[in-house]
C-alpha positions as CSV (number, residue, x, y, z in Angstrom):
1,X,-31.9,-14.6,-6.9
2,X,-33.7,-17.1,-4.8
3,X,-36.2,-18.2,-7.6
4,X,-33.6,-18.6,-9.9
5,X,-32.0,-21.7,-8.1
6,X,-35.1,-23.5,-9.5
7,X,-34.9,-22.3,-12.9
8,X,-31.1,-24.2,-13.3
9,X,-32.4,-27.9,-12.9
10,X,-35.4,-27.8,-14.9
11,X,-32.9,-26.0,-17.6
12,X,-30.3,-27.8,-17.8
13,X,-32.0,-31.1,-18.0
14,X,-33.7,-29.6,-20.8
15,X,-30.9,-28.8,-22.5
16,X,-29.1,-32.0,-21.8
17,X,-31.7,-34.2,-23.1
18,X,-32.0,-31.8,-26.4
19,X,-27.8,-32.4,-26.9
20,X,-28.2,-36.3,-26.2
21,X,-30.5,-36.5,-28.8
22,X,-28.3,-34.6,-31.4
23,X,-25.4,-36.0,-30.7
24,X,-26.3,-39.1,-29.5
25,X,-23.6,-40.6,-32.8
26,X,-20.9,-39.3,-31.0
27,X,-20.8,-41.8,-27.9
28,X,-22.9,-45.1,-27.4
29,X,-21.9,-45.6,-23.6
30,X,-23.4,-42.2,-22.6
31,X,-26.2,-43.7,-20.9
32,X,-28.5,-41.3,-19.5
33,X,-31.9,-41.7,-17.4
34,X,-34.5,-39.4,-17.2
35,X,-37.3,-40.0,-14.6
36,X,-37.0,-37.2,-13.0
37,X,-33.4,-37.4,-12.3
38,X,-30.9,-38.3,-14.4
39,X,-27.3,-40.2,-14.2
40,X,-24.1,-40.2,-16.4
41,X,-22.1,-43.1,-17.0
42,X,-19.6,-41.0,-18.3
43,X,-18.3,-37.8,-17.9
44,X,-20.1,-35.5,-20.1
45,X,-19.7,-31.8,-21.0
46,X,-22.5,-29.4,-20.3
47,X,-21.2,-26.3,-20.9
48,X,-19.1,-24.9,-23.9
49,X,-15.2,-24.7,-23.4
50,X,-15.4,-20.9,-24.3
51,X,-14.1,-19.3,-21.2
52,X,-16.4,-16.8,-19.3
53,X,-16.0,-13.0,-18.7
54,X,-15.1,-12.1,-15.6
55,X,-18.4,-10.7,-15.0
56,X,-20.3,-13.4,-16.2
57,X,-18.2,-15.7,-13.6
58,X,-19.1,-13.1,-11.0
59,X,-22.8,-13.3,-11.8
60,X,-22.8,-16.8,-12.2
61,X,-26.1,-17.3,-14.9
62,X,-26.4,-20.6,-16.2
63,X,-25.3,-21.0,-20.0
64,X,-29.0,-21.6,-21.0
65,X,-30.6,-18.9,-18.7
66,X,-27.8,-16.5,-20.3
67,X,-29.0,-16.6,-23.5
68,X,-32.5,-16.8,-23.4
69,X,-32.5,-13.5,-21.4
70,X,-30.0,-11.6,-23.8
71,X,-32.3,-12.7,-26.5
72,X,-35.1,-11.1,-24.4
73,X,-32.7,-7.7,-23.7
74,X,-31.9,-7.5,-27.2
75,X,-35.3,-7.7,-28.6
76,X,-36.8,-5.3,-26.5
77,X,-33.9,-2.7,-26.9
78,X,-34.1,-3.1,-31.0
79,X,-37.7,-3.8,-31.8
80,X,-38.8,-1.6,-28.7
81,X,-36.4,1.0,-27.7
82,X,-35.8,1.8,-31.8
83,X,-31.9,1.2,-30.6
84,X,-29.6,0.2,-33.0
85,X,-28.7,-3.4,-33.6
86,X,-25.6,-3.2,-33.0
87,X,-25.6,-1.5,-29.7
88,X,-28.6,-3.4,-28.1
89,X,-26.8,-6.8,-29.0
90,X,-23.4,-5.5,-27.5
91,X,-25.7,-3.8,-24.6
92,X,-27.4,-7.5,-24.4
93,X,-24.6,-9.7,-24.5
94,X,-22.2,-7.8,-22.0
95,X,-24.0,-6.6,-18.7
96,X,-24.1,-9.5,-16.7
97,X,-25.0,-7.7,-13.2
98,X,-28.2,-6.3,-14.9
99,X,-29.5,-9.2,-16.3
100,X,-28.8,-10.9,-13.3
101,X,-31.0,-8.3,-11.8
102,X,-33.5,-8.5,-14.0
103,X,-33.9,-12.5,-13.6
104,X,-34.9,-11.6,-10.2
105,X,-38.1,-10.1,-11.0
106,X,-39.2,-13.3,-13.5
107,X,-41.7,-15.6,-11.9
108,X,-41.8,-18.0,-14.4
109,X,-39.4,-21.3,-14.5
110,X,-40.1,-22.5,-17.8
111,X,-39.5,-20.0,-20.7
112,X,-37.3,-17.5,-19.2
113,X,-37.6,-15.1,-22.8
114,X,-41.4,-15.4,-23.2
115,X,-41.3,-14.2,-19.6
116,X,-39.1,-12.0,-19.7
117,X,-40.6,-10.0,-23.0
118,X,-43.6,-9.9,-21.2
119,X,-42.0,-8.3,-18.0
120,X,-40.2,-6.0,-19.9
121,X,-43.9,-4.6,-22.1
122,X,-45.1,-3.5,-19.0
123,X,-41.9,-2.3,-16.8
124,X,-39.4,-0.3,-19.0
125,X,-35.6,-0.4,-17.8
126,X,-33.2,2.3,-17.3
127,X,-31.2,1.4,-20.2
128,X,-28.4,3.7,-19.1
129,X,-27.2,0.6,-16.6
130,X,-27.0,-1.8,-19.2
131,X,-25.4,0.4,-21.3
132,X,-22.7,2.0,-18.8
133,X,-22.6,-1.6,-17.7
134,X,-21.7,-2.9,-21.3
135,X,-18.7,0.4,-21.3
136,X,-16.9,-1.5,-18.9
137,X,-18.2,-0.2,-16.2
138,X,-19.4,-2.0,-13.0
139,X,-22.7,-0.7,-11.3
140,X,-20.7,0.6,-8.1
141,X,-18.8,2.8,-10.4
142,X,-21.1,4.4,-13.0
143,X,-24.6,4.9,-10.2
144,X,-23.4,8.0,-9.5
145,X,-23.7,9.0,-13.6
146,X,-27.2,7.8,-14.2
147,X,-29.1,10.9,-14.9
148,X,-32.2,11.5,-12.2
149,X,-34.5,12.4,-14.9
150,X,-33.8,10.6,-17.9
151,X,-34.3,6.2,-18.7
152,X,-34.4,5.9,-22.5
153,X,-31.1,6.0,-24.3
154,X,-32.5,7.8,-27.1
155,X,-33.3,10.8,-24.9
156,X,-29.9,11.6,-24.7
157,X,-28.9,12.4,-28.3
158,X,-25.4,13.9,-27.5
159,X,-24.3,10.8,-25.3
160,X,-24.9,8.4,-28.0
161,X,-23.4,10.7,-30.7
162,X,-20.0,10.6,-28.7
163,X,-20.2,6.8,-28.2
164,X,-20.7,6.7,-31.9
165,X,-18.2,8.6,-32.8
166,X,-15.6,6.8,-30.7
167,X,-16.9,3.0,-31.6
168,X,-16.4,4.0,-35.3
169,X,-13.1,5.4,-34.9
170,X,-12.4,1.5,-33.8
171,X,-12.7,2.5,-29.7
172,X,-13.3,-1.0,-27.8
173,X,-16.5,-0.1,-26.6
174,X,-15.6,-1.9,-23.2
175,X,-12.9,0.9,-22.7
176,X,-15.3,3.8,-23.7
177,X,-16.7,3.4,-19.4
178,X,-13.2,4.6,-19.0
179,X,-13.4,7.4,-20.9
180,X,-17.0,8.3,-19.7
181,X,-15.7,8.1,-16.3
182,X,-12.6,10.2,-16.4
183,X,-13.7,12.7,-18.9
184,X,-17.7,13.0,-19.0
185,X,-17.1,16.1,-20.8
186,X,-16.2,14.4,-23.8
187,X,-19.6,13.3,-24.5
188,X,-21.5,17.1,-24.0
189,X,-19.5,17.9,-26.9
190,X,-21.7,19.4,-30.0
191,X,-21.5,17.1,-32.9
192,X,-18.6,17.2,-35.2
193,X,-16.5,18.6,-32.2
194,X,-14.9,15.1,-30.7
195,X,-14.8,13.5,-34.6
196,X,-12.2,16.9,-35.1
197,X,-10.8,16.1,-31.6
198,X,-9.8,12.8,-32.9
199,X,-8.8,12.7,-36.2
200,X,-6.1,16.3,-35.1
201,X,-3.6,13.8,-33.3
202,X,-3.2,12.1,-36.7
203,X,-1.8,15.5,-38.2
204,X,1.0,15.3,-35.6
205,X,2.2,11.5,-37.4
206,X,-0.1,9.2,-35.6
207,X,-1.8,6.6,-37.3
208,X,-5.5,5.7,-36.5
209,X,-4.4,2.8,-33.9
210,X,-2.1,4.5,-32.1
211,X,-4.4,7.2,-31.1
212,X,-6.7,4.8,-30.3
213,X,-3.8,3.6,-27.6
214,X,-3.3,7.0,-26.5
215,X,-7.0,8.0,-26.2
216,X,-7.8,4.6,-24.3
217,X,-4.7,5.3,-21.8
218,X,-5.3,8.7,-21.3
219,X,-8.8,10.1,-22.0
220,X,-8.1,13.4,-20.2
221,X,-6.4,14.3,-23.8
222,X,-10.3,14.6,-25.2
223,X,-10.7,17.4,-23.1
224,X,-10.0,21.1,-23.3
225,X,-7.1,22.0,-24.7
226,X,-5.3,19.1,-23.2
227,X,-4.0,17.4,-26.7
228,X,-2.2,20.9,-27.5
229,X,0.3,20.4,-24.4
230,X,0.0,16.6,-25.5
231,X,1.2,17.6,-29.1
232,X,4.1,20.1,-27.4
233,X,5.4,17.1,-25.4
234,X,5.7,15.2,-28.5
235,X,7.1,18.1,-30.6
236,X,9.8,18.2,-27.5
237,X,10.6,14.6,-27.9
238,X,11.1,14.1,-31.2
239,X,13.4,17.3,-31.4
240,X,15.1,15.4,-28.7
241,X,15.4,12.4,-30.5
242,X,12.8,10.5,-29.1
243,X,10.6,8.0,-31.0
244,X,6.6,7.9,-30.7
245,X,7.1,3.9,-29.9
246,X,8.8,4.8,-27.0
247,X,6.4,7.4,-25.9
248,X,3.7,4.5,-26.7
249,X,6.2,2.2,-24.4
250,X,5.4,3.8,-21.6
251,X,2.0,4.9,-21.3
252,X,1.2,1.5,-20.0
253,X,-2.6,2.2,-19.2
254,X,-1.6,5.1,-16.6
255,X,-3.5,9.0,-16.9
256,X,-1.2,11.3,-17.7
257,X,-0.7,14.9,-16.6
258,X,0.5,16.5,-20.1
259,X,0.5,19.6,-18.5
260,X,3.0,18.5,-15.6
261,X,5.5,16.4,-18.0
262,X,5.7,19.8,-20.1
263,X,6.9,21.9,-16.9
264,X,9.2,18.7,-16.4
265,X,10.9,19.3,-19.9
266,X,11.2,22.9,-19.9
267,X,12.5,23.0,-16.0
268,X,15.4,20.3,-17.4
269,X,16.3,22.2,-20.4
270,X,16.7,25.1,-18.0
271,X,18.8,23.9,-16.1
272,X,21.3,23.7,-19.0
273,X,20.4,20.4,-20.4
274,X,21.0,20.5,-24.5
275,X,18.2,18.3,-26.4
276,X,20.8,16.0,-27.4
277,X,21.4,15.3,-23.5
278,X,17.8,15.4,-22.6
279,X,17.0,12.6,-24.7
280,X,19.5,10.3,-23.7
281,X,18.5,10.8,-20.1
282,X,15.2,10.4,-20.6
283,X,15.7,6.9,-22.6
284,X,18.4,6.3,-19.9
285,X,16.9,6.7,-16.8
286,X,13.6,4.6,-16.9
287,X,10.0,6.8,-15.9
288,X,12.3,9.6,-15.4
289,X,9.0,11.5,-17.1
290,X,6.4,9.0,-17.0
291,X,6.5,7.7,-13.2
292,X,3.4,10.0,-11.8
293,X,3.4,12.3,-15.1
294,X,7.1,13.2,-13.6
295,X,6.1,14.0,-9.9
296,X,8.4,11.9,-8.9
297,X,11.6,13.7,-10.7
298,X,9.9,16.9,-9.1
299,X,10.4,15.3,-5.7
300,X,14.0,14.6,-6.5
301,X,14.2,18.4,-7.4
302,X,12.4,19.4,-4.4
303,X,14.8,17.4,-2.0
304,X,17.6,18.5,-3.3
305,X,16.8,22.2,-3.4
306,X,16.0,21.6,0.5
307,X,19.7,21.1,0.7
308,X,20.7,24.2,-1.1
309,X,21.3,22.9,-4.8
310,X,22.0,25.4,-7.2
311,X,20.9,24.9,-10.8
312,X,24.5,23.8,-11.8
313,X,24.6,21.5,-8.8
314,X,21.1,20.3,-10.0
315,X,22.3,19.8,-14.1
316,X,25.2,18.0,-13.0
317,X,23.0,15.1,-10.4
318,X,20.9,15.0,-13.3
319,X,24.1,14.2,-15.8
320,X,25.2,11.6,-13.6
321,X,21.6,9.5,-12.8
322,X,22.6,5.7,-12.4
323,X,20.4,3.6,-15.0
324,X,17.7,2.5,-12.5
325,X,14.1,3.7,-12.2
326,X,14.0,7.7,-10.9
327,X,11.5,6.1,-8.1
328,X,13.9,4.0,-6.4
329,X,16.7,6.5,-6.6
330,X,14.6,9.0,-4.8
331,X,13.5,6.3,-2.2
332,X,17.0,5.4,-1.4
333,X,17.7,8.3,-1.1
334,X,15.6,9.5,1.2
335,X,16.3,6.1,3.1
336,X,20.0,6.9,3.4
337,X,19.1,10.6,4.7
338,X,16.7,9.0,7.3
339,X,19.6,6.3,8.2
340,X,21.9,9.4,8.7
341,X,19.1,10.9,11.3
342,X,18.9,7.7,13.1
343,X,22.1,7.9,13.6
344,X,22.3,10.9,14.8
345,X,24.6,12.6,12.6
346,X,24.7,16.4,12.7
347,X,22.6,18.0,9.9
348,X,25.2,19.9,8.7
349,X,27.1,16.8,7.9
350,X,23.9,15.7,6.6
351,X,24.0,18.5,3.8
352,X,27.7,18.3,3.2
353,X,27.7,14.3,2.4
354,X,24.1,15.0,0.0
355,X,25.8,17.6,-1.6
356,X,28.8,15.9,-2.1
357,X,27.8,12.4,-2.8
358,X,24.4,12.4,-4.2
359,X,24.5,9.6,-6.7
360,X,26.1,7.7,-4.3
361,X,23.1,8.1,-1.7
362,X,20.6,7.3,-4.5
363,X,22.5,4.0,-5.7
364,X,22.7,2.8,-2.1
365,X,19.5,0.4,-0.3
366,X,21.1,0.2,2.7
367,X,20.1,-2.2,5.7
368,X,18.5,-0.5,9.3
369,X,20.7,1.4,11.9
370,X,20.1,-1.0,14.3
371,X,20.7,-4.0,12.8
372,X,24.1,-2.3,11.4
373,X,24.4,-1.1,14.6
374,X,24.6,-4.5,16.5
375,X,26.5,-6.1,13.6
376,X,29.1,-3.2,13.2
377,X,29.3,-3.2,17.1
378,X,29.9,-0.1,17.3
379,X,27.9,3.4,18.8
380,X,26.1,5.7,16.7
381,X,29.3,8.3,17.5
382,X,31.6,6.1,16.0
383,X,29.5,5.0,12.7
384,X,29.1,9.2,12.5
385,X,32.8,9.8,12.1
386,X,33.2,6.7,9.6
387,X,30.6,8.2,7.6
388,X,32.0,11.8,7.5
389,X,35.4,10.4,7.1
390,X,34.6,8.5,4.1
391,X,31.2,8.2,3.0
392,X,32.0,5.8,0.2
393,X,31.7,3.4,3.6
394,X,28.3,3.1,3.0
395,X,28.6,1.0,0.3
396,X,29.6,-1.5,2.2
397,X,26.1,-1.4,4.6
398,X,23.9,-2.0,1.7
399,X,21.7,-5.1,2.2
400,X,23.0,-8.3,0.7
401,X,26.8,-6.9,1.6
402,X,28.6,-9.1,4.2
403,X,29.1,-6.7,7.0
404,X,32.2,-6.8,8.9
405,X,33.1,-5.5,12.2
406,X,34.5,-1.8,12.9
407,X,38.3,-2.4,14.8
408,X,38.0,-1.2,18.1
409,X,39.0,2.5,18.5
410,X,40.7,3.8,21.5
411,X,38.0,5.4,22.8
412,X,36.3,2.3,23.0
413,X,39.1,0.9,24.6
414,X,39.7,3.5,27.3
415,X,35.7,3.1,28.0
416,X,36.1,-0.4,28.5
417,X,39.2,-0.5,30.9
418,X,36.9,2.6,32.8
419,X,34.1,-0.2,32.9
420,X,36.3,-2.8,34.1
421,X,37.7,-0.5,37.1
422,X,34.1,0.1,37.9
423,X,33.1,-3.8,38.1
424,X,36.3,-4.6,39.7
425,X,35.7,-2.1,42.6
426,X,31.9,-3.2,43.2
427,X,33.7,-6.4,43.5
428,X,33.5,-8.7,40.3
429,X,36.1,-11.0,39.9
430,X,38.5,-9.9,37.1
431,X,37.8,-11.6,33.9
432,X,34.9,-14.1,35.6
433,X,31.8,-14.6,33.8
434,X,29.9,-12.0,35.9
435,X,32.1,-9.4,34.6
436,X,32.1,-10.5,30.9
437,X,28.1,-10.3,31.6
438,X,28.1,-6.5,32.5
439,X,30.4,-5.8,30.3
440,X,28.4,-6.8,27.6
441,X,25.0,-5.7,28.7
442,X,25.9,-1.9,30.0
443,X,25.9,0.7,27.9
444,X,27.8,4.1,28.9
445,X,31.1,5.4,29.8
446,X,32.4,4.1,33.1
447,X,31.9,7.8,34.6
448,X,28.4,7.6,34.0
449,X,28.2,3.8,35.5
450,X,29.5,4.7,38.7
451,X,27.1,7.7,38.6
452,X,24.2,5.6,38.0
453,X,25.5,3.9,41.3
454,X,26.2,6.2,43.5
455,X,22.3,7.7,42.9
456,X,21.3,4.2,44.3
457,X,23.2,4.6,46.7
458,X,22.4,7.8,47.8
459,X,18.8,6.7,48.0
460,X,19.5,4.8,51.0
461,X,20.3,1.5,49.6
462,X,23.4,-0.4,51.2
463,X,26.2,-0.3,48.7
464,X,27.0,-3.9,49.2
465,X,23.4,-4.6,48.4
466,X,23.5,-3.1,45.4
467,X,26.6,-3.9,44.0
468,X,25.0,-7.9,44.3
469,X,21.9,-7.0,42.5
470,X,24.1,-5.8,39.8
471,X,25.5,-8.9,39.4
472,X,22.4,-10.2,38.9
473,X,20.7,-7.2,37.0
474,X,23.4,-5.6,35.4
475,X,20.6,-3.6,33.2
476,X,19.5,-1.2,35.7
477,X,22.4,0.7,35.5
478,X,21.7,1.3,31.6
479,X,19.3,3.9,32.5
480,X,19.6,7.3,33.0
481,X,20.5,8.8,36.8
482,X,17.3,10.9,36.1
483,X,14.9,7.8,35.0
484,X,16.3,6.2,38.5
485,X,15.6,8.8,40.8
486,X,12.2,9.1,39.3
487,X,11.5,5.7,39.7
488,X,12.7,5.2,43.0
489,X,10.5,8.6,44.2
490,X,7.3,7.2,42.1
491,X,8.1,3.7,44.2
492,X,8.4,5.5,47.8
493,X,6.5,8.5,47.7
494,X,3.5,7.9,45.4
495,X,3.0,4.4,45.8
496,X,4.0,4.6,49.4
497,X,6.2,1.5,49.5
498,X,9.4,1.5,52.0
499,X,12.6,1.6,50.2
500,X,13.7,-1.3,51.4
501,X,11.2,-2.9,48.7
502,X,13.6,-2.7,46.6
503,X,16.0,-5.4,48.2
504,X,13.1,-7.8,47.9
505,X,12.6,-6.8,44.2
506,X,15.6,-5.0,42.6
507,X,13.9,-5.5,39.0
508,X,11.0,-2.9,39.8
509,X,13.9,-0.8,38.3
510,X,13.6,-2.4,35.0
511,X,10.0,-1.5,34.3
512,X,8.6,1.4,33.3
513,X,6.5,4.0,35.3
514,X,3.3,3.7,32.9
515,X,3.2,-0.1,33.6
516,X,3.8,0.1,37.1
517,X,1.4,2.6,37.5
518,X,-0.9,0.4,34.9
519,X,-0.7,-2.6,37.4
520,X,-0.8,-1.4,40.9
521,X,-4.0,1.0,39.7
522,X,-5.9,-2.0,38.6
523,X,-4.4,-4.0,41.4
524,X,-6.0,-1.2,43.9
525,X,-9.5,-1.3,42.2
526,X,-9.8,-5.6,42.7
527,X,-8.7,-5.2,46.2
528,X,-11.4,-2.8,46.8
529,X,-13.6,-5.1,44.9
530,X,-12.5,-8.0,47.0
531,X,-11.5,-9.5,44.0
532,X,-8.2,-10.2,45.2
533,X,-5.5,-11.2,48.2
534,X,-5.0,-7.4,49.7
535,X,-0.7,-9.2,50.6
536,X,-0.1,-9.9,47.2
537,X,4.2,-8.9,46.8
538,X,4.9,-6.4,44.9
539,X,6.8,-8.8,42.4
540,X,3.5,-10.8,41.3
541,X,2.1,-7.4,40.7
542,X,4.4,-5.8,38.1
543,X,6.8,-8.9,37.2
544,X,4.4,-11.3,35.8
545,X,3.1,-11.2,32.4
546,X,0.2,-9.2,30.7
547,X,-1.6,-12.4,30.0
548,X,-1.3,-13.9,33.0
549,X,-2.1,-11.4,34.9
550,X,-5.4,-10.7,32.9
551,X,-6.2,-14.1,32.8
552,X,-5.7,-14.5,36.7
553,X,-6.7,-11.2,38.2
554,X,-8.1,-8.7,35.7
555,X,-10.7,-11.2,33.7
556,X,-12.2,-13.3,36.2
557,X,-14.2,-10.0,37.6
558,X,-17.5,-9.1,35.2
559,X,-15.8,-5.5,34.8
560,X,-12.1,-6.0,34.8
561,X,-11.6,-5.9,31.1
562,X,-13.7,-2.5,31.0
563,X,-11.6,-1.1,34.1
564,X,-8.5,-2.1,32.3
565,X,-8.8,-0.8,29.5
566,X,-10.0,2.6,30.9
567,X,-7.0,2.7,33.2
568,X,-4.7,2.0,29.7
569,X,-5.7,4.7,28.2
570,X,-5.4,7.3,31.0
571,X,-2.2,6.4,31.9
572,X,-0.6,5.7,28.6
573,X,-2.3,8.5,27.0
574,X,-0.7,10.6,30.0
């Protein structure tokens, strides 16, 4: 739109000095000057407070450009095209992107119309993107349904028929695009067909604007025999006692599967459910049919029948649904079976505590294992058996509960005095801060602490030695006995550094083999380069930061960042 910039000046002063002069009654201190620029003394009002479409706001024509070219649109579609008035002024009036379009082609700065009916004598339009366009329908959605051989309107008889039909049955014609999009069918129909279509929902006790809703929310009913299982779901409601209104209620714009909901109903009355019952649930339980045509209440049904629910079992969840939306009783409760796997509880007791206590599992949003965890202070074998014991506990670990700690169990008590033995005979001073450090930060029974040690140990490290670092790095022995002797090996015999590395940097234990690897491989490859100081300790290497050591090693070389990220990849993806 480059040229229209400088149609908007020349325009507007145009149509500023033609509204001075009109309503130049109105206000005596509206001063303006016209010599080829103008001023305003006082704020004046240009534009009409009528509040712009969307699409004209996307667009962004100028008020006076706008209507001159609609004027231009509508006379060539009427007195041209042989359209009918009606739809070339609606088609005019409400496709914004086109005409925008089209103002790109005008030369002329002047008379935009003139210009434009003379543009439009010699170049015919595809009037199928104005009139899509004017549906409802933006050009990125309705390209892929202009037809590759056809341009005039008038050419496709049955399309127009169809839109007819619908705009006289009182159809907003910006919500027919919808229609056109979801069911194009619908306007292939032979004539007489759709009107029949139509006017059959009112013999099931709809009146003309309710189907008119119905049709607008869910044009999929338009084709096939779609309305029929649409007409049996209504049938099913009202012998349930179940007004249309409600049905109305919750169509909310969304498609519906008719189809699916029907399955829905007669699975529910299968499983024992008397219409009386089915009713209530269905008012009680909110989307419990219309949340994804019912997929979701399948999902329910689906999860449950993983876990060996019988149809009784099944009638009796179903009896008992808490008055909350079916989705969010399925998502906590697949939260609350996922908290149970995190916690590693055995999936036996897993299918005991569902079958047993489903409501309960769907009613609950409970916080994360770890944070409960930490605040319970407590292992996950512990929180296990407090579960199974009573899984009514889980109410009180739903978010926005105050948590309280678990009392110590005597487990946890004989593992703590195990620990303390431990520290004692490494040599921490009995209730000292270094020991209420450790105990804090180890995790494992005492027998698997002095395990952890003696594989240290055993590696050739002086026990005195290591019972120091502990003191200082209590977190090594946190891993595994396997992790440490794999670390220690990777350390001597791969990377072919002397164990006695370790004394000089005990915290090499705390990182992990794909970063250590990670840094001494790019370390090797700027050494080779020159790039950097062939003694540099072992510490600087793997200690310091990922950003640091990019910023001071791996970036200052014209490759490094390639290398690295190369080396990340192999290692990581190893």
């Amino acid at each position: 739109m480059n040229h229209l910039q400088k149609l908007i000046t020349p325009l507007i002063l145009k149509w500023v000095s033609l509204d001075y002069v009109f309503n130049n009654s109105r206000s005596s201190k509206t001063i303006l000057w016209a010599s080829g620029s103008f001023h305003i003394a006082q704020k004046v009002r240009f534009y009409a407070t009528k509040k712009k479409s969307k699409l004209e706001q996307e667009c962004n024509i100028p008020r006076a450009v706008r209507k001159e070219a609609q004027a231009a649109l509508l006379e060539y579609l009427h007195s041209t095209r042989s359209l009918q008035f009606m739809d070339a002024e609606y088609m005019s009036k409400n496709s914004p992107f086109f005409l925008s379009k089209l103002l790109e082609r005008v030369d002329n700065e002047t008379d935009i119309r003139s210009s434009l009916t003379r543009f439009l004598r010699y170049h015919p339009i595809n009037e199928f993107e104005p009139f899509f366009e004017s549906m409802g329908l933006k050009p990125c959605q309705y390209l892929s349904f202009l037809p590759r051989d056809l341009m005039f309107l008038n050419d496709d008889l049955g399309l127009l028929d169809s839109y007819h039909v619908l705009c006289n049955y009182g159809i907003s014609r910006n919500k027919i695009g919808r229609i056109f999009a979801e069911a194009p069918e619908v306007f292939r129909y032979d004539p007489g067909v759709l009107d029949l279509k139509l006017r059959s929902f009112q013999g099931v006790g709809l009146d003309q604007s309710n189907v008119v809703k119905l049709v607008s929310a869910s044009p999929h009913l338009l084709i096939g025999n779609v309305h029929k299982e649409f007409f049996e779901v209504v049938e099913k409601l009202k012998t349930a006692g179940v007004e249309y209104s409600w049905i109305e209620a919750q169509l909310k714009g969304n498609s519906i599967d008719w189809c699916q909901l029907l399955d829905l109903m007669c699975f529910l009355n299968g499983l024992g459910l008397t219409d009386e019952q089915l009713g209530k649930l269905i008012c009680q339980v909110p989307h419990l049919l219309f949340d994804c045509s019912g997929r979701t209440t399948f999902l329910l049904i689906g999860f449950l029948s993983k876990f060996g629910f019988e149809k009784p079992e099944l009638l009796d969840v179903f009896l008992h649904l808490p008055q909350i939306p079916i989705k969010t009783f399925v998502f906590n409760m697949r939260q609350c079976y996922q908290f149970l796997i995190e916690i590693e509880m055995p999936v036996v007791e897993i299918g005991n505590i569902v079958h047993s206590y489903p409501t309960l599992l769907g009613s609950c949003v409970l916080k994360k294992a770890t944070s409960l965890l930490t605040i319970l202070n407590t292992g996950k074998k512990r929180l296990c058996s407090v579960i199974k014991e009573n899984p009514e506990f889980l109410r009180n670990l739903v978010r926005g509960a105050k948590v309280e700690k678990l009392p110590t169990a005597e487990e946890e008590v004989r593992s703590k005095m195990m620990k303390m033995k431990f520290l004692l005979d490494l040599g921490f001073a009995e209730n000292s801060s270094e020991m209420e450090k450790a105990l804090k930060v180890f995790r494992g029974k005492g027998v698997e602490l002095q395990e952890r040690f003696d594989c240290l140990v055993n590696a050739g490290l002086d026990r005195k030695h290591v019972a120091s670092v502990l003191k200082i790095y209590p977190q090594i022995l946190n891993q595994r006995k396997e992790v440490l002797e794999a670390k220690i090996d990777f350390l001597v015999n791969k990377l072919g550094y002397p164990l006695s590395a370790l004394v000089s940097f005990p915290s090499y234990l705390n990182y992990t083999i794909p970063r250590i690897r990670l840094r001494l491989s790019m370390y090797n490859w700027l050494r080779d380069q020159g790039m950097v100081d062939s003694r540099l300790a072992l510490s600087t290497i793997i200690a310091s930061s990922e950003k640091l050591f990019m910023k001071a090693y791996v970036n200052p070389h014209p490759k490094g960042l390639e290398v690295w990220q190369d080396l990340k990849r192999e290692i990581y993806t190893d």
